[in-house]
C-alpha positions in Angstrom: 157.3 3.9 22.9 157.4 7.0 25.4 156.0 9.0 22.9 153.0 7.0 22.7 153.1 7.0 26.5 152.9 10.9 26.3 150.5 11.2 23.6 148.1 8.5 25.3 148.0 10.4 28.1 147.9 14.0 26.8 144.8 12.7 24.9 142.9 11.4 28.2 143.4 14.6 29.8 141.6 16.4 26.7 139.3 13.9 27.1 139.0 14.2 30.8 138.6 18.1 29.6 135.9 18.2 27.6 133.7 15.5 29.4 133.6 18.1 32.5 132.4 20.7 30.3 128.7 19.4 30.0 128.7 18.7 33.7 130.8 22.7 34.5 127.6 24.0 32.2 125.0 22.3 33.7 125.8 23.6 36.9 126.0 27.0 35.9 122.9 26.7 34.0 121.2 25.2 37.3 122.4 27.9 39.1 120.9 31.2 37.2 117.4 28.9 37.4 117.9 29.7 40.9 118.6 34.0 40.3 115.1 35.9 40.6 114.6 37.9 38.1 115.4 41.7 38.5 112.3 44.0 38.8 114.1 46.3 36.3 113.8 43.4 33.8 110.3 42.5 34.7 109.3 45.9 33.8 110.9 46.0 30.3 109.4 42.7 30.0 105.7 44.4 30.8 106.2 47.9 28.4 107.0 45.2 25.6 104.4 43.0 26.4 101.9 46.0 26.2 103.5 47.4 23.2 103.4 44.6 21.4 99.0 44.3 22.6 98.9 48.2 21.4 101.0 46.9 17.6 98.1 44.3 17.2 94.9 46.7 18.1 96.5 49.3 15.5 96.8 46.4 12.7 93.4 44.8 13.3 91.8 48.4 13.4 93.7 48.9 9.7 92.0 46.0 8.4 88.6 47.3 8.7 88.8 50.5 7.0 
């Protein structure tokens, strides 16, 4: 019967566990919403953006010869 005991309550801590994880990640997600976003980053973000424009130019350019 202690066994049972132990076990019940072993599993309610697991339990207890994993129902803070959605909460524990929510919070952290919530948080980096709140981070601005570096200038370095930005900048990467730009060059591909503007590669990417330049890719499409060259390809439409290739279809008309």
């Amino acid at each position: 019967m202690k066994d049972n005991h132990i076990r019940g309550k072993r599993s309610a801590d697991i339990a207890g566990a994993y129902a803070e994880i959605p909460k524990r990640l929510r919070e952290y997600y919530d948080s980096l919403q709140e981070e601005a976003i570096p200038d370095r980053f930005l900048d990467l973000l730009e060059k591909l953006d503007l590669a990417e424009r330049a890719a499409k130019r060259n390809d439409a350019v290739e279809e008309f010869k």
